[in-house]
BAGU-622701 format. One line per 10 residues: number of its first residue (from 1); their letters; for each residue x negated, y negated, z of N, C-alpha, C. Coordinates in steps of 0.2 Angstrom, whole numbers, plus 2048, in hexadecimal, padded with zeros to 3 digits. Layout:
<nodes>
NUM = A = X:Y:Z:X:Y:Z:X:Y:Z; ... $
</nodes>
This chain:
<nodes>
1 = XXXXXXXXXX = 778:7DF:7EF:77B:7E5:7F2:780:7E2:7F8; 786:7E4:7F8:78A:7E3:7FB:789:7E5:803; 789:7E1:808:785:7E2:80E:78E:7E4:813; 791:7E0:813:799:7DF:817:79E:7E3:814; 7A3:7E3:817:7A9:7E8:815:7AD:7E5:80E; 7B0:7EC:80A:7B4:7E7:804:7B9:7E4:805; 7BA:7E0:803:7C2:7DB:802:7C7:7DF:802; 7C7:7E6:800:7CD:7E9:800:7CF:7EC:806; 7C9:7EE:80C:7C9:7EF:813:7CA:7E8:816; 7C9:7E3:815:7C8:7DE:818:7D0:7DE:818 $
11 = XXXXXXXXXX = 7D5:7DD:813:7DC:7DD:813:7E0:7E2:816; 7DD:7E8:816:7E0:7EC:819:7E1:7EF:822; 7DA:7EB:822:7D7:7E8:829:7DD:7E4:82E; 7E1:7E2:829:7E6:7DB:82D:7EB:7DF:82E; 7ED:7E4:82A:7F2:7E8:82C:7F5:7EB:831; 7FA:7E8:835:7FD:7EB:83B:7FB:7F3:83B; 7F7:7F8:83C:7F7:7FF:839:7FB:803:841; 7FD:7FF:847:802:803:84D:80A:802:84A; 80B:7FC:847:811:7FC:844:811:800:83E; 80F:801:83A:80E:806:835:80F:80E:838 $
21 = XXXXXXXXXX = 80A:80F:83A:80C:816:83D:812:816:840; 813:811:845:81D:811:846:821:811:842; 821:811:83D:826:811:83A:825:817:833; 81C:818:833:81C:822:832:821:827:836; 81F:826:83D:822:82B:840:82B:82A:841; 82E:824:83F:833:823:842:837:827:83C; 834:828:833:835:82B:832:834:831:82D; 82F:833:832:82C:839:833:829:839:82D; 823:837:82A:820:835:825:81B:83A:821; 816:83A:828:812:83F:827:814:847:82A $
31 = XXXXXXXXXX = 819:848:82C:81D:851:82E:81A:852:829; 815:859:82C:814:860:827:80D:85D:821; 80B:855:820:806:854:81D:7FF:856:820; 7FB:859:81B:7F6:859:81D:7EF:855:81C; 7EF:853:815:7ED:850:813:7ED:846:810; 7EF:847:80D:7F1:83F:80A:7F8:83D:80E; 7F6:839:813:7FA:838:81A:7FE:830:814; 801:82D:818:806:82A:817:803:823:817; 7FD:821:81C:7F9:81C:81C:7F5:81D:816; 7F3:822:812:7EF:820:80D:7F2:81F:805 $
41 = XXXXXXXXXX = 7F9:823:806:7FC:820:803:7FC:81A:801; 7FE:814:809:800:80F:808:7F9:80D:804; 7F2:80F:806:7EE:80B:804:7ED:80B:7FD; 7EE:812:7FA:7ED:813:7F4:7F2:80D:7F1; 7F8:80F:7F3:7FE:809:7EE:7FC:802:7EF; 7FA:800:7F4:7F6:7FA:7F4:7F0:7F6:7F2; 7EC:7FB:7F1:7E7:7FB:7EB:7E8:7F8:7E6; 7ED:7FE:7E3:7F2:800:7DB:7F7:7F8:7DC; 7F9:7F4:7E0:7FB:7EF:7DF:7F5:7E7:7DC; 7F1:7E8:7E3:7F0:7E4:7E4:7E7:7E4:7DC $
51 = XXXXXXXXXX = 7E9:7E7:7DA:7E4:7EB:7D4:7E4:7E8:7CE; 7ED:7E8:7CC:7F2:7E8:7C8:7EF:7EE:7C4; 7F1:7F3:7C7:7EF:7FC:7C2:7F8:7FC:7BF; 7F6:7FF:7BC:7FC:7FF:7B5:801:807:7B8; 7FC:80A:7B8:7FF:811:7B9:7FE:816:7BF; 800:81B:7C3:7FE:820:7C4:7F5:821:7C2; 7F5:822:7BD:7EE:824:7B8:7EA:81F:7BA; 7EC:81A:7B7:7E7:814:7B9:7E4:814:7C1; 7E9:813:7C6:7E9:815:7CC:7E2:819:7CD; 7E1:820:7CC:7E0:826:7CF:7D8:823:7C9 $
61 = XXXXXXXXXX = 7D8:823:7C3:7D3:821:7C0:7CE:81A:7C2; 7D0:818:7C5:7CE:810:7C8:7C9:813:7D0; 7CD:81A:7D2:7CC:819:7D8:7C7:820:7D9; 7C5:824:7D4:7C1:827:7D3:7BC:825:7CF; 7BB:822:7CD:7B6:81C:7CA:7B2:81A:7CF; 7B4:818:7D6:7B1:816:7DB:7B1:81B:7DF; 7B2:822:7DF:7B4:827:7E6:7AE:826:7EB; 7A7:824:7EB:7A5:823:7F0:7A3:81D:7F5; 7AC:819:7F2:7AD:812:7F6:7B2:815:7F9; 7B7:81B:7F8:7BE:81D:7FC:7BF:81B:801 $
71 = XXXXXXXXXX = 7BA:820:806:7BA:820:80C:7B8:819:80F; 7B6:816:80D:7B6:810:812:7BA:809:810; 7BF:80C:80B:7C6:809:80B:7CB:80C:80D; 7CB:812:812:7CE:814:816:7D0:81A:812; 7CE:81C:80D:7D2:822:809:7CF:829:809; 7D1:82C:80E:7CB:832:80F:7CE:836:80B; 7D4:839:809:7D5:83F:803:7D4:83C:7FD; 7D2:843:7F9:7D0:842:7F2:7D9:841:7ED; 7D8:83C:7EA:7DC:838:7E7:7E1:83A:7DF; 7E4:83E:7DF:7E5:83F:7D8:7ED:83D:7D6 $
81 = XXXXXXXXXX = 7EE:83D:7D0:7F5:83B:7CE:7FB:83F:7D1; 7F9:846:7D0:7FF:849:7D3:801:84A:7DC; 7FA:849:7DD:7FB:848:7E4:800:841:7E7; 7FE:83C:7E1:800:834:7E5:808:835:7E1; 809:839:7DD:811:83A:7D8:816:83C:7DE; 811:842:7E3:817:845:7E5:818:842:7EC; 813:83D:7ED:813:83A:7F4:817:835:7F3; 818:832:7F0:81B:829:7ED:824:82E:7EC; 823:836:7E9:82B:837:7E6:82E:838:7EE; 82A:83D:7F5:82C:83F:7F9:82C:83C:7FE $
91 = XXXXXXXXXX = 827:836:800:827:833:807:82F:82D:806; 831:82E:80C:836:829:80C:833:820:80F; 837:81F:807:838:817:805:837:813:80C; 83C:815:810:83E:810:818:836:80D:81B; 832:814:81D:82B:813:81F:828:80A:819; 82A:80B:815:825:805:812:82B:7FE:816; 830:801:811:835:7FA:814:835:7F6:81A; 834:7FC:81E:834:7F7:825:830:7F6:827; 827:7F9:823:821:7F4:826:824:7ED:822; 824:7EF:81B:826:7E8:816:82A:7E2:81D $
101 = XXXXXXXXXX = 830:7E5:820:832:7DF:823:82E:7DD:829; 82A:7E4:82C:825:7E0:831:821:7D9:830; 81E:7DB:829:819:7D7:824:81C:7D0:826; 824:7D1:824:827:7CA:821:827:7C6:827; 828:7C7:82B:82A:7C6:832:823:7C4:836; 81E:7C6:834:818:7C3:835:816:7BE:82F; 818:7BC:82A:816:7B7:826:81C:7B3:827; 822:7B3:82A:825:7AE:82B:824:7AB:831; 81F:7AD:839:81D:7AA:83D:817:7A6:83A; 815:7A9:836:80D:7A2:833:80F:79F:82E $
111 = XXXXXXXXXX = 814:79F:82B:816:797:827:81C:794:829; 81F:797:830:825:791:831:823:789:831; 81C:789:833:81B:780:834:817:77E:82C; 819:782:829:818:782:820:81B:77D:81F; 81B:777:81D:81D:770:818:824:776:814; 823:77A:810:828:77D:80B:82C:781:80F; 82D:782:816:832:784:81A:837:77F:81B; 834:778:81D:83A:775:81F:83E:774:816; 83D:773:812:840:772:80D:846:779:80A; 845:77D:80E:848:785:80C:84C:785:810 $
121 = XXXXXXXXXX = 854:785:810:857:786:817:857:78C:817; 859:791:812:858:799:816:850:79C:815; 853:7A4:817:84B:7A6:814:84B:7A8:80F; 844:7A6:809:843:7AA:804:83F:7B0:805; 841:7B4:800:83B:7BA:7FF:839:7BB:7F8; 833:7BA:7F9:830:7BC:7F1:82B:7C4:7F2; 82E:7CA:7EF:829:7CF:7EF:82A:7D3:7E8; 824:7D7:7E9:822:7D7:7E1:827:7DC:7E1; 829:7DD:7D9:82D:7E3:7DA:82B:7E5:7D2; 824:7E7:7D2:81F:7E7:7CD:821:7EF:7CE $
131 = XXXXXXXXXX = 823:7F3:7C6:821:7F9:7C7:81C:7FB:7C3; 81C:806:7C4:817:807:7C1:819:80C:7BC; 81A:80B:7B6:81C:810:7B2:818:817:7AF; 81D:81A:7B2:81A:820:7B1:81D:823:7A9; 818:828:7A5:818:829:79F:818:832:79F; 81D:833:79F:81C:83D:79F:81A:83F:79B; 819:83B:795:814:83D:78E:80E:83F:790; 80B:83B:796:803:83C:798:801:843:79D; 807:845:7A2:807:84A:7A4:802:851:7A3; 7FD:84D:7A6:7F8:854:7A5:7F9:85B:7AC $
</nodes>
């Protein structure tokens, strides 16, 4: 029996969450949400990333499989495809992008004295740019 927190708290645990919410509110992410706030979002999508879930479907199916692990992977709302369709089509993109750059900017202070830095005269970025194909045939 699992005694300590999951792996997937654990990583989400590292997550700037004050720089996050600044850059909810800067643009205005959660206004008028009541429920599936903008942070759980991200968690959900991070999940679904870091999962390798195929779809929407797979996503929300993977994650009620476990519903009485949610809450202490931070995901207090109840989870469904068209919930996570309308938040992913309505929330503005900017909110992730400019954590993504905070992220970067913190992984660039921990491997500037990286061996594979000095050899790189600018910067690289490798980010995934996995998508998740959606199927309107499935559309329940």
């Amino acid at each position: 029996m699992n005694s300590g927190q999951m792996i997937f708290t654990q990583v989400m645990d590292v997550m700037p969450l004050k720089t996050f919410h600044r850059c909810v509110a800067r643009y205005q992410g959660d206004f008028s949400v009541k429920q599936f706030i903008c942070l759980e979002q991200f968690r959900v999508m991070a999940f679904a990333q870091l999962t390798y879930r195929e779809s929407l479907r797979d996503t929300v199916t993977c994650l009620r499989s476990q519903s009485s692990k949610l809450y202490r992977m931070g995901i207090r709302s109840k989870v469904s495809k068209s919930t996570l369709a309308d938040a992913n089509e309505v929330r503005d993109w900017r909110i992730y992008a400019d954590f993504a750059h905070h992220l970067i900017g913190v992984a660039r202070k921990l491997y500037q004295q990286d061996q594979l830095a000095i050899d790189i005269e600018q910067t690289v970025y490798a980010l995934d740019s996995t998508t998740i194909d959606l199927c309107l045939s499935d559309v329940s």
